[in-house]
N, C-alpha and C positions, 0 to 999 in steps of 0.2 A: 394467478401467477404475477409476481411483481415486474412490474416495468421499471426499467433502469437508463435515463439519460445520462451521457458522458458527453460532454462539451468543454472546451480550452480556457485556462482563466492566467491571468497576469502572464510570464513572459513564460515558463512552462509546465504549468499545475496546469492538472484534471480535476472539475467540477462532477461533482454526480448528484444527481437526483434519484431517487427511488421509493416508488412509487406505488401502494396499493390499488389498482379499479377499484375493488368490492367497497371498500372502509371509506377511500378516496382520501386516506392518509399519505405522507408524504416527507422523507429527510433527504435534508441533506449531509451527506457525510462529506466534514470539515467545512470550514467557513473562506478559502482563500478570496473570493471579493463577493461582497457582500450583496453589490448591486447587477453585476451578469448572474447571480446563480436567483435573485428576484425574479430576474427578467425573464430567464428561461423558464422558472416555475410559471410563469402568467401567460408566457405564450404557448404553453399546455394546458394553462386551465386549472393548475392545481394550485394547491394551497400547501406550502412548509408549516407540516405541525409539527417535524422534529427536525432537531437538529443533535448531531452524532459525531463528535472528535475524538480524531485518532491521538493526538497530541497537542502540545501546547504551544507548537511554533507560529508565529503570527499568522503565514501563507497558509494554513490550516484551520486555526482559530479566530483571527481578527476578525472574521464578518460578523461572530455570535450576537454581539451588543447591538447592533444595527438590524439585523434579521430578529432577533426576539423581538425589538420594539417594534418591527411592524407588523409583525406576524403573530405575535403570543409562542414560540413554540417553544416547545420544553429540548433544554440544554440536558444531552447527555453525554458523561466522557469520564478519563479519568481526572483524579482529583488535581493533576497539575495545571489543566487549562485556567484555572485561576487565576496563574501566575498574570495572563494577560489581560485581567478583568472581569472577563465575562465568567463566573464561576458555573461549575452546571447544577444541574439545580438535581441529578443524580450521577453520584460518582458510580461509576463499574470498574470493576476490574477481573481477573479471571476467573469463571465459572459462573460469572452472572448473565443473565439470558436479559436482553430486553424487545420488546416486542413493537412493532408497526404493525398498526392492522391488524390483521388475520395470522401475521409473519412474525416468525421468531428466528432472534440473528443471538448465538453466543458469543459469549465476549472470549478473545485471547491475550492475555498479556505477552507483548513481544518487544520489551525493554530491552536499550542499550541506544537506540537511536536519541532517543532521550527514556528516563528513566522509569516512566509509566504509558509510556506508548501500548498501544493496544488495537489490536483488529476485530473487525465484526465477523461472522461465518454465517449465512445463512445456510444453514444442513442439506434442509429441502429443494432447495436450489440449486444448490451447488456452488455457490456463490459466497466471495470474501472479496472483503474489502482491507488492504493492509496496509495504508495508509505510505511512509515511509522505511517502513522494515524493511519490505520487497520490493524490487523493482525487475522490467523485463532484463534478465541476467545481469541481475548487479543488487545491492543492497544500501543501506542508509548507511551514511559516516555515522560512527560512534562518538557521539555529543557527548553524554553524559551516562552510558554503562562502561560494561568494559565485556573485551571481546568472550568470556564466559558466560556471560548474559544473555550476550546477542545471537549466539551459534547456539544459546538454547532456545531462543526465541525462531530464530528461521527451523530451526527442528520440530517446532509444534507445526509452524508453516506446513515444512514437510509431511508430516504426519495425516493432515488431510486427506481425503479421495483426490488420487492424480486427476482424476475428469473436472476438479473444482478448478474453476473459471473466478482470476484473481484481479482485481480492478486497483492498481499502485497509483499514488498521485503526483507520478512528476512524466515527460516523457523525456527520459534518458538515456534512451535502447541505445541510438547508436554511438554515442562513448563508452556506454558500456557494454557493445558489440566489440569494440576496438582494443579493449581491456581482455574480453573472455577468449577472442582468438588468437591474442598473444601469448596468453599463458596455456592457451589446450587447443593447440595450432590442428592435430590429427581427428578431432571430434567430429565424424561427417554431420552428424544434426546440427550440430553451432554453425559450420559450413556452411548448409543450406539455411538455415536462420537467420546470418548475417545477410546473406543474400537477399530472403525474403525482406528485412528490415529495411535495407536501400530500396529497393523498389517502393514499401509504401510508404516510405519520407519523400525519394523522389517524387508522389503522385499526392504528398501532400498528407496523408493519412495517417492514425494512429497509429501506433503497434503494443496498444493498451486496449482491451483484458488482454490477456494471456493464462494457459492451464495449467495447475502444477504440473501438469507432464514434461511439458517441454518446457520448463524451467527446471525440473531434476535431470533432464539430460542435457541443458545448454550453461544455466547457469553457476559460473566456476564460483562460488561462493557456495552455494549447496552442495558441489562439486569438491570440495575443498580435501574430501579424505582421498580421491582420487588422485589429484592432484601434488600431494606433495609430496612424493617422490622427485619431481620435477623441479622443488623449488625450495626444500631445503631437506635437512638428514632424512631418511625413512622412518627411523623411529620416531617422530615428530607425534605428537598428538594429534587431534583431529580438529579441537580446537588451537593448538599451536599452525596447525597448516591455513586455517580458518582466518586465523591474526594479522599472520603473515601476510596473505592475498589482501588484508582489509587495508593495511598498514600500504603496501605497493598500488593499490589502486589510489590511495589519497595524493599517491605523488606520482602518477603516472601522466604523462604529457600524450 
C-alpha cells in the first residue's frame, strides 16, 4: 500500500510525497519548494526517484531543476512545464498510465486552469491527486481555458468513485467555504462542512484530502446545475450556470 506524506510549503501550497515500502520508490507530486520537500523525503529515509506535475505554474514546477540535480529523478508531466525550464523528460497526458513501484496512477486531462493541466488517479487506492483543478469546495481560476473546458474537466473529477479520497494543493477551504454558503445558503452538508472547516483551521489543521463525496454535495462549482436557478434564467445551461459561479467567485470579497 502506498504511503503518502502531506506537509505545508510556501505561504499556502501542500507538498506530497508518495511513497512505495516494497520498491522504496518515491514522487513527488509538483515541485513548490524544492528544498522542504528534500528535507522531508530524508527525514523518512526515502529517496525522490519521481517527480510528477500537475502544471506549469512555478508554485508547482519550480523545484524540478533543483530536485533532478540532486536526486537524478525522472520528470513527469504535461508537455507545458517546459515553459519553466525544467522540461519532463515524459510528456502524459489523458489515458496514459505511469507507474511507481508496484503502483499505477492514470493520467487525467483537466485543462482550463491552465491548458494542459492534468491529475494523477491512483484506481487501487482510491486516491487522486488534482493538483489545481480541484479544490475543498472551490476550483482553480480559468488562466488559460475557457469555462467549457474546465466544467469538462471537473466532470471526469466527478466521474470518479465517490469514496476516492482527493489530495488538492493549495489550502483554500475557508474562502471557499465563504463563497459556497453564500450562494447554497439551505445545503445542511455545506452547513455542517463549514462548521467542521472552522474548527480544524481553528486547531491549526488541514482540511486537505478530502472524498469526492462530500465535494459532490458541498461544492457549489460541481453543484453548479443545481444551483442556477438561484443565480441566473432556468434555462441556463450547465455550463452557463458553471461560468457564472466561476466568474462571481473571481470577484467575490
Amino acid at each position: 500500500m502506498l504511503q503518502i506524506h502531506q506537509f505545508p510549503c510556501l505561504d499556502d501550497n501542500y507538498g506530497f510525497l508518495v511513497h512505495d515500502p516494497e520498491t522504496r520508490a518515491t514522487a513527488t507530486i509538483d515541485t513548490p519548494d524544492a528544498a522542504k520537500i528534500m528535507a522531508e523525503a530524508e527525514a523518512r529515509g526515502w529517496r525522490i526517484t519521481d517527480i510528477w506535475n500537475t502544471h506549469w505554474h512555478p508554485d508547482h514546477a519550480g523545484g524540478n531543476a533543483a530536485i533532478k540535480a540532486a536526486t537524478g529523478a525522472a520528470v513527469t508531466g504535461p508537455g507545458e512545464v517546459a515553459r519553466i525550464g525544467q522540461a519532463p523528460d515524459r510528456v502524459v497526458d489523458q489515458g496514459d498510465t505511469v507507474k511507481l513501484g508496484g503502483a499505477t496512477a492514470r493520467v487525467l486531462n483537466v485543462g482550463g486552469h491552465t491548458l494542459g493541466h492534468i491529475a494523477y488517479v491512483f484506481d487501487a487506492e482510491k486516491t487522486a491527486f488534482v493538483g489545481d483543478a480541484l479544490f475543498a469546495m472551490g476550483c482553480g481560476r480559468i488562466f488559460e481555458g475557457t469555462p467549457e473546458q474546465m466544467w469538462a474537466s471537473l466532470n471526469r473529477i466527478a466521474a470518479l468513485p465517490r469514496d476516492t479520497t482527493l489530495y488538492c494543493a493549495h489550502e483554500y477551504t475557508q474562502a471557499n467555504a465563504k463563497f459556497a454558503i453564500y450562494y447554497d445558503p439551505i445545503n445542511p452538508d455545506l452547513q455542517a462542512r463549514v462548521a467542521e472547516v472552522a474548527k480544524l483551521r481553528a486547531a491549526g489543521k488541514p482540511t486537505v484530502p478530502m472524498t469526492l463525496d462530500i465535494e459532490l454535495k458541498t461544492n457549489p462549482f460541481l453543484r453548479a446545475p443545481l444551483l442556477k436557478r438561484s443565480i441566473m434564467k432556468p434555462d441556463a445551461t450547465d455550463v452557463e450556470a458553471f461560468a457564472e459561479l466561476r466568474e462571481r467567485k473571481n470577484n467575490f470579497k
